[in-house]
C-alpha positions as CSV (number, residue, x, y, z in Angstrom):
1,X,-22.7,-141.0,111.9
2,X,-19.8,-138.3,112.0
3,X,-17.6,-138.4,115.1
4,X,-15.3,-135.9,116.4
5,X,-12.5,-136.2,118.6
6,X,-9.8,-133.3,119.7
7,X,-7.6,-132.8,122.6
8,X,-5.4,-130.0,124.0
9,X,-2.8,-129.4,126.8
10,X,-3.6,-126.4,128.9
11,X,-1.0,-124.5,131.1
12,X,-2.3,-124.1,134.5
13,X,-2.6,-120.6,134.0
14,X,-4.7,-120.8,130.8
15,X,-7.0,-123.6,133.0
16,X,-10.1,-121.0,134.1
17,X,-10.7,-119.5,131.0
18,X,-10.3,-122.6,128.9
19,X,-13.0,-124.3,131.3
20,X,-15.3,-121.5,130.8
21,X,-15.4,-121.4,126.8
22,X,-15.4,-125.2,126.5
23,X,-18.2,-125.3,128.7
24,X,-20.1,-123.1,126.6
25,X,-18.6,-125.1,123.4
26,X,-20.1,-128.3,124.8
27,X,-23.6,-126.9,125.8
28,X,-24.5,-124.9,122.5
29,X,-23.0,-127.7,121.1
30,X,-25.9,-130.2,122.1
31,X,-28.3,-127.9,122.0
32,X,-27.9,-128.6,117.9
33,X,-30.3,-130.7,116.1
34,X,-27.9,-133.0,114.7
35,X,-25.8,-133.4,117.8
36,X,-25.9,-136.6,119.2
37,X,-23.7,-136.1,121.9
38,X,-20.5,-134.3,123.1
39,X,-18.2,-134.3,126.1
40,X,-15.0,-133.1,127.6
41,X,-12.9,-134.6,129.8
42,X,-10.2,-134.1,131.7
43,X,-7.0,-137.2,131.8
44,X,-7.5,-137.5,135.2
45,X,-3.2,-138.3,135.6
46,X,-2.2,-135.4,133.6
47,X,-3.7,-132.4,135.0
48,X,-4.7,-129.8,131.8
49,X,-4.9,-132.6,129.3
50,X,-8.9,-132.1,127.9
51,X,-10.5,-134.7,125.4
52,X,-13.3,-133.7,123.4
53,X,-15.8,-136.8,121.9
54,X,-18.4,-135.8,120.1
55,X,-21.2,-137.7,117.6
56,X,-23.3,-136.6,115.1
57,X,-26.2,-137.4,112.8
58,X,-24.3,-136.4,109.2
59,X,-22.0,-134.8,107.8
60,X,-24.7,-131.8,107.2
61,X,-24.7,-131.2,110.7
62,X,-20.9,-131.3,111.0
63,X,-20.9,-128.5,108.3
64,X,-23.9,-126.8,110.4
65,X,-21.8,-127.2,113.6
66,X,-18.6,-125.7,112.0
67,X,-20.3,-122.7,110.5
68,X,-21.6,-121.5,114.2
69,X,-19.8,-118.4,115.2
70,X,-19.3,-119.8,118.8
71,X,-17.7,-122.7,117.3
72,X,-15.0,-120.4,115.6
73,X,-14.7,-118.3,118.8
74,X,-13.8,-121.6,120.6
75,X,-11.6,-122.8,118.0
76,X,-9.4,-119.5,118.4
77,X,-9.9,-119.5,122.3
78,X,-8.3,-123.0,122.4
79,X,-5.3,-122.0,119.9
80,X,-4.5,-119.3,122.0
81,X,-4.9,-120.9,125.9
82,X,-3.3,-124.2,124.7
83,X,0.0,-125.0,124.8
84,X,0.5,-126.3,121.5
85,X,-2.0,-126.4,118.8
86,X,-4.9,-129.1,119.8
87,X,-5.8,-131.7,117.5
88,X,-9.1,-132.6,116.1
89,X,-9.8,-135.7,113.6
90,X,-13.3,-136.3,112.2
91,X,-14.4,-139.8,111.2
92,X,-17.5,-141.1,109.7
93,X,-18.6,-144.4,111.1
94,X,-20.8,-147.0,110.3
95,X,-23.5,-147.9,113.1
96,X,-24.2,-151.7,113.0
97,X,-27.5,-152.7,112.4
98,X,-28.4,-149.3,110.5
């Protein structure tokens, strides 16, 4: 199993349209067949501070997932709304008992 997590600081300003392409980031997202699930959160004591987690089956579906042209439009989206560049680190991981 692949998982994915990122984060980005997001000026109040930036805050409506971020929320609108992340949203759709999130639901095409696990509409994929190797997703195995994907959130967003907000730090609930730092107001504009997002968290993405996100699982999948293989690194094939990662490469899928990457390759969709909504996934590139987010990408740019959140270069350009955050404040600094966000951060994303992909780990595989071993799933006991499997």
């Amino acid at each position: 199993m692949i998982v994915i997590t990122g984060s980005a600081r997001v000026p109040e300003e930036n805050r409506a349209e971020f929320t609108k392409v992340a949203e759709r980031q999130v639901r095409l997202s696990r509409e994929e067949p190797g997703n195995i699930s994907y959130g967003w959160f907000e730090d609930r004591m730092e107001r504009g501070r997002f968290f993405f987690y996100e699982e999948w089956k293989d690194r094939e579906a990662v490469e899928f997932h990457f390759a969709r042209d909504y996934c590139h439009e987010f990408m740019e989206a959140a270069r350009r709304l955050a404040e600094t560049e966000p951060q994303i680190n992909i780990r595989e991981v071993m799933v006991k008992g499997k």
